[in-house]
PyMOL Python script that loads the backbone (N, CA, C, O; Angstrom):
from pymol import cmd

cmd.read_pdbstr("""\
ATOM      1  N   UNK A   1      43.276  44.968 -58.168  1.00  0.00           N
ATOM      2  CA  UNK A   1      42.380  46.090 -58.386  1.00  0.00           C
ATOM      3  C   UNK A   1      41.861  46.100 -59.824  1.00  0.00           C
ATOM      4  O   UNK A   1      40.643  46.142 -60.001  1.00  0.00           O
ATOM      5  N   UNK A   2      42.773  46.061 -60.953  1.00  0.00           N
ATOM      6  CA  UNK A   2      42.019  45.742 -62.246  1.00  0.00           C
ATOM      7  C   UNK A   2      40.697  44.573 -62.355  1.00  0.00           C
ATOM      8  O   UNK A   2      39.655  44.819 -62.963  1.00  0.00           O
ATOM      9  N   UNK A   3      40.953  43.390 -61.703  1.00  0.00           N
ATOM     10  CA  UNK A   3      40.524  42.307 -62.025  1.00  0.00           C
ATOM     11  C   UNK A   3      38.899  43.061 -61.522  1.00  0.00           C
ATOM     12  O   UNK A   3      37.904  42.660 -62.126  1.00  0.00           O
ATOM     13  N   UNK A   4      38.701  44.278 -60.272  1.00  0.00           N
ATOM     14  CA  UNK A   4      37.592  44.640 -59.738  1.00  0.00           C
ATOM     15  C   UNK A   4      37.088  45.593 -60.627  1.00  0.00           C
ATOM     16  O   UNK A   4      35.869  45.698 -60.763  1.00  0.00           O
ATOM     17  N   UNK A   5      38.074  46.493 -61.419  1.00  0.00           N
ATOM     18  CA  UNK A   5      37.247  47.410 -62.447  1.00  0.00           C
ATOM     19  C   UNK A   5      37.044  46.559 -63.478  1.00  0.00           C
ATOM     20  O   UNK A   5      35.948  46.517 -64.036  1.00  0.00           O
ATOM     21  N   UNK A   6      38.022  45.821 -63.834  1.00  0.00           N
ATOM     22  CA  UNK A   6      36.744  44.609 -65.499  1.00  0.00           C
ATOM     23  C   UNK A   6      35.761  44.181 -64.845  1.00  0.00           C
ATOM     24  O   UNK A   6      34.646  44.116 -65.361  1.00  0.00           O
ATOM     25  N   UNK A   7      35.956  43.879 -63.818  1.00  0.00           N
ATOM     26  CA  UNK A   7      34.216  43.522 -63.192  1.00  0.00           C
ATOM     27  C   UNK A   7      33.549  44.464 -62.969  1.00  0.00           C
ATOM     28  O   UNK A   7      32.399  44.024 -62.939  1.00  0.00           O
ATOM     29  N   UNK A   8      33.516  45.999 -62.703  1.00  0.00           N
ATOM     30  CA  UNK A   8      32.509  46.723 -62.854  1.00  0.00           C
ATOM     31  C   UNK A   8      32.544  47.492 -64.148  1.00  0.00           C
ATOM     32  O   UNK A   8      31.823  48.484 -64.265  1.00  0.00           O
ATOM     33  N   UNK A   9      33.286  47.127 -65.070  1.00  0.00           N
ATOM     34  CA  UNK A   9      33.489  47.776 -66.846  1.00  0.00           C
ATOM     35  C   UNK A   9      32.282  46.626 -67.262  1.00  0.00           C
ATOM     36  O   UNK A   9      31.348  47.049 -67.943  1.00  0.00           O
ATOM     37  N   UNK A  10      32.289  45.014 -66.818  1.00  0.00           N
ATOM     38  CA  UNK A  10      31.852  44.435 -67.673  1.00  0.00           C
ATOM     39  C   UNK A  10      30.316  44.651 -67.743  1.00  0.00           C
ATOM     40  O   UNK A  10      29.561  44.739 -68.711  1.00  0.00           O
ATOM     41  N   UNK A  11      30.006  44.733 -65.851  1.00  0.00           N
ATOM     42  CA  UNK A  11      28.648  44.483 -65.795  1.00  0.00           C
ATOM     43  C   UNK A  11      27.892  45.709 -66.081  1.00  0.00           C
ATOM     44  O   UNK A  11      26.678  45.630 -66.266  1.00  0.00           O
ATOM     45  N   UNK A  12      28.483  46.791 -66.131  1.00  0.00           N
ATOM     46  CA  UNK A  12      28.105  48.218 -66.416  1.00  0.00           C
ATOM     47  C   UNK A  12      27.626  47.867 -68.496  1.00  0.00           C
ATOM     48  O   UNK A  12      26.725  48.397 -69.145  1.00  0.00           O
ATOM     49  N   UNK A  13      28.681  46.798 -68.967  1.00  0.00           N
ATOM     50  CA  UNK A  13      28.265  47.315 -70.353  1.00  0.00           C
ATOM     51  C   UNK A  13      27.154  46.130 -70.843  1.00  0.00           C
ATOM     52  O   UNK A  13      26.587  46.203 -71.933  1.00  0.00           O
ATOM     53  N   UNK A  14      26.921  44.991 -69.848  1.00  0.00           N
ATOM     54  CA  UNK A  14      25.507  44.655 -69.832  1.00  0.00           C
ATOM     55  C   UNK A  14      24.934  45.015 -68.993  1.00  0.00           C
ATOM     56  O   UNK A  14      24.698  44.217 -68.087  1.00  0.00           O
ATOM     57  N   UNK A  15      24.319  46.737 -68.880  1.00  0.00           N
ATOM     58  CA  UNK A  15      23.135  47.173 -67.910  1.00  0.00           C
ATOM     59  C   UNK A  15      22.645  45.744 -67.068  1.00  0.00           C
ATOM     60  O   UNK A  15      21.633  45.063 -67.230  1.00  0.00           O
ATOM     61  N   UNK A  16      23.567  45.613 -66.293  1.00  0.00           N
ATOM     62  CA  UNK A  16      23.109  45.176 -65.089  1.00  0.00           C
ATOM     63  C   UNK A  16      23.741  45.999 -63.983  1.00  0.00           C
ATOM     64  O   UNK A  16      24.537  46.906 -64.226  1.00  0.00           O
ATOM     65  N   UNK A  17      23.428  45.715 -62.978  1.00  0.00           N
ATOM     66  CA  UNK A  17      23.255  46.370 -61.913  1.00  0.00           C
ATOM     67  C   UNK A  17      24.461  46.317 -61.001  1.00  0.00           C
ATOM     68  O   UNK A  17      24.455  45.340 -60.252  1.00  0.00           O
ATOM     69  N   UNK A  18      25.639  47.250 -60.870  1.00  0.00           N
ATOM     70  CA  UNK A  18      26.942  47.341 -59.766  1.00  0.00           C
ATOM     71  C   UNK A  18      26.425  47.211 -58.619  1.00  0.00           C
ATOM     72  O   UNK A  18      27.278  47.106 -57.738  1.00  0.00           O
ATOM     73  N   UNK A  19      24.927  47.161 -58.117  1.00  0.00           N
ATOM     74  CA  UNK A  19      25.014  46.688 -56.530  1.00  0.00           C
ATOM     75  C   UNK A  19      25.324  45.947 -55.684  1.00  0.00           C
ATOM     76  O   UNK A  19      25.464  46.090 -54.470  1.00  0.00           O
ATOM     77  N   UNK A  20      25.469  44.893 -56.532  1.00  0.00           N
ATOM     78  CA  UNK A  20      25.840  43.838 -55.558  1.00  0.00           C
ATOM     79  C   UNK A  20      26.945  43.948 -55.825  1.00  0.00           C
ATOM     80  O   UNK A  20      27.372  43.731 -54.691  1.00  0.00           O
ATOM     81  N   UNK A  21      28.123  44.168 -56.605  1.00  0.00           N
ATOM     82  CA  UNK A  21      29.242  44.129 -56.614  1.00  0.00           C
ATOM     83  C   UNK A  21      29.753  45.048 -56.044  1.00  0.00           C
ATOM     84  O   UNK A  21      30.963  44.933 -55.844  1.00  0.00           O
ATOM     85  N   UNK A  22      28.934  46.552 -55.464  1.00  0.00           N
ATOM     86  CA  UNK A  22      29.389  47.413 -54.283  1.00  0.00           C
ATOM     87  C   UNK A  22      29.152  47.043 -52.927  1.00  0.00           C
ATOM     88  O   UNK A  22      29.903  47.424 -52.029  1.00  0.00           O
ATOM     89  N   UNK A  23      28.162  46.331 -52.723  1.00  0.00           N
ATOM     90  CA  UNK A  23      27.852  46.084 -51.569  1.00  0.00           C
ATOM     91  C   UNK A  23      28.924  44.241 -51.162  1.00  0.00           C
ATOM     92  O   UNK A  23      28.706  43.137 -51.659  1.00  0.00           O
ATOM     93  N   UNK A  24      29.674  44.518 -50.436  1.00  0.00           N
ATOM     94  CA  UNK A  24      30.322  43.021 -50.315  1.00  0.00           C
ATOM     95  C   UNK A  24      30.091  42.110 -49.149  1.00  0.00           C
ATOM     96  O   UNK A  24      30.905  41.256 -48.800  1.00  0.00           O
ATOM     97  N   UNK A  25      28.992  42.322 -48.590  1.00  0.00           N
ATOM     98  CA  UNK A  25      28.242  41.639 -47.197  1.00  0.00           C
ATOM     99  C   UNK A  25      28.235  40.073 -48.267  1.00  0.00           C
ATOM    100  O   UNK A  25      29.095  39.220 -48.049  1.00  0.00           O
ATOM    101  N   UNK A  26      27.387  39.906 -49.167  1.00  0.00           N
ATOM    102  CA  UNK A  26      27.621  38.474 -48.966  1.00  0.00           C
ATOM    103  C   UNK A  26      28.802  37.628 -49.426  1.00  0.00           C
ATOM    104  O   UNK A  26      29.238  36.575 -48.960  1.00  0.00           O
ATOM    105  N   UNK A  27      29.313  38.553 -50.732  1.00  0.00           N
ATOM    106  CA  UNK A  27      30.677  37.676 -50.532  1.00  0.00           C
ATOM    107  C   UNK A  27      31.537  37.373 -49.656  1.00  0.00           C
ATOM    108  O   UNK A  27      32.215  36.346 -49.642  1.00  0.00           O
ATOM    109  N   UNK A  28      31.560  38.543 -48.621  1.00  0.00           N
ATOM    110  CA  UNK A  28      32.375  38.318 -47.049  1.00  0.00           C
ATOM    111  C   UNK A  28      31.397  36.930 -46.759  1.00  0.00           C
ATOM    112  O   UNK A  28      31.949  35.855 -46.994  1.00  0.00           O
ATOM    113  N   UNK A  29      30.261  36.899 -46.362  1.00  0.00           N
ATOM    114  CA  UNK A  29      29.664  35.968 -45.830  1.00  0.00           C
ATOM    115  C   UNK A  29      30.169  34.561 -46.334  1.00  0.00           C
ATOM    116  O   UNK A  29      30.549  33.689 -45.552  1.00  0.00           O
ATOM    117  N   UNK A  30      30.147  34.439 -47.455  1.00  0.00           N
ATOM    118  CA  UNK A  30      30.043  33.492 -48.490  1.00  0.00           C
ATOM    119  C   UNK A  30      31.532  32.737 -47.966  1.00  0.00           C
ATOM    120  O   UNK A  30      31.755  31.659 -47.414  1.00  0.00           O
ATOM    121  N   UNK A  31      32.529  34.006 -48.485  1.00  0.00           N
ATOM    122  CA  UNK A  31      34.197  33.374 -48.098  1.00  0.00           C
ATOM    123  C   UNK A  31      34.352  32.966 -46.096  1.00  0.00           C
ATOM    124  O   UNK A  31      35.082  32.078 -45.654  1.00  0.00           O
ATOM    125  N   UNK A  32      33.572  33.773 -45.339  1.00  0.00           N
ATOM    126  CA  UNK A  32      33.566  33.152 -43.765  1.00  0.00           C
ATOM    127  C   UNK A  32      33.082  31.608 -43.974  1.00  0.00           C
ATOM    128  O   UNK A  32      33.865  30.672 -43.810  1.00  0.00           O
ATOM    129  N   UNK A  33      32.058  31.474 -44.259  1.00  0.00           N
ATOM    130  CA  UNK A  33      31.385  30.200 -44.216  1.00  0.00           C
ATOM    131  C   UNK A  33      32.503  29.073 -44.873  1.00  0.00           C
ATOM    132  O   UNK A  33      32.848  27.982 -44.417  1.00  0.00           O
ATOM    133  N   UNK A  34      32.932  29.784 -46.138  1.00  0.00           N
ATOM    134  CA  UNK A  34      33.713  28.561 -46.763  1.00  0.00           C
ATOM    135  C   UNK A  34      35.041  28.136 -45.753  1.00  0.00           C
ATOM    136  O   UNK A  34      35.406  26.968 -45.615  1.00  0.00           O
ATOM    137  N   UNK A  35      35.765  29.438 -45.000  1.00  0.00           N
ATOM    138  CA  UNK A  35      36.736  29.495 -44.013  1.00  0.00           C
ATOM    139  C   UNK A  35      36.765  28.325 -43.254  1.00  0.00           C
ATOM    140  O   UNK A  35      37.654  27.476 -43.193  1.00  0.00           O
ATOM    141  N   UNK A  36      34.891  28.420 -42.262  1.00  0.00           N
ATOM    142  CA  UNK A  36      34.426  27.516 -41.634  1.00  0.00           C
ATOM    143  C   UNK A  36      35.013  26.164 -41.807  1.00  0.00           C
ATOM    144  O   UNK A  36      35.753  25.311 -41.320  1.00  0.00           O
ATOM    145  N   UNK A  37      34.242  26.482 -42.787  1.00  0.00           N
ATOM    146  CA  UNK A  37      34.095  24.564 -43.153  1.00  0.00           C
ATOM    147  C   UNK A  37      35.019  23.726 -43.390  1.00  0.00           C
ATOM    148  O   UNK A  37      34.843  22.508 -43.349  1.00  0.00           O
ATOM    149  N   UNK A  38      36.507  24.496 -43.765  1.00  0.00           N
ATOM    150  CA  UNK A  38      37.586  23.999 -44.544  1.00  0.00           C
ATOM    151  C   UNK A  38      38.431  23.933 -43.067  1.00  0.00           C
ATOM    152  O   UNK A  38      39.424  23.230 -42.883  1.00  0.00           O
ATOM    153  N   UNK A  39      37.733  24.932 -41.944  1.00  0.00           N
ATOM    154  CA  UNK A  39      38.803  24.541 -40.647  1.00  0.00           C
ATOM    155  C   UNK A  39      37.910  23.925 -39.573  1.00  0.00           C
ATOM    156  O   UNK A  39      38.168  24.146 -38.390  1.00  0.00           O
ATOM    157  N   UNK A  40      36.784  23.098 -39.955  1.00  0.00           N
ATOM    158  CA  UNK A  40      36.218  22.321 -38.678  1.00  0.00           C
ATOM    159  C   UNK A  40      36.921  21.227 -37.995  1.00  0.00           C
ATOM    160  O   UNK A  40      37.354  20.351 -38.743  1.00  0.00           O
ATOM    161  N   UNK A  41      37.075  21.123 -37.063  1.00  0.00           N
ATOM    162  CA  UNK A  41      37.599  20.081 -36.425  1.00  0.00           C
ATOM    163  C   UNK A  41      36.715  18.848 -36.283  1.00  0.00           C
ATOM    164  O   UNK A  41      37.139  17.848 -35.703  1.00  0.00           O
TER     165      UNK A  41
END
""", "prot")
cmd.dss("prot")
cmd.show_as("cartoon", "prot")
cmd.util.cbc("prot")
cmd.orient("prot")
C-alpha cells in the first residue's frame, strides 16, 4: 500500500495527472496478457 501512495505523492508533486493511476483497466489488461503469454502451450 505505501509503494501505491509514493506513487500517487510522486505524480501529484509533478502536476501530472492520478488518472491513470486510479483507473487500473489497463494495467489489469497489461498483467492478463503478460499471464497469457508466459502460460501458452
Amino acid at each position: 500500500m505505501s509503494k501505491y501512495i509514493a506513487l500517487l505523492i510522486d505524480t501529484l508533486n509533478h502536476d501530472a495527472s492520478i488518472s491513470d493511476i486510479l483507473n487500473p483497466v489497463e494495467r489489469i489488461q497489461k498483467r492478463v496478457n503478460e499471464y497469457n503469454e508466459a502460460h501458452k502451450h
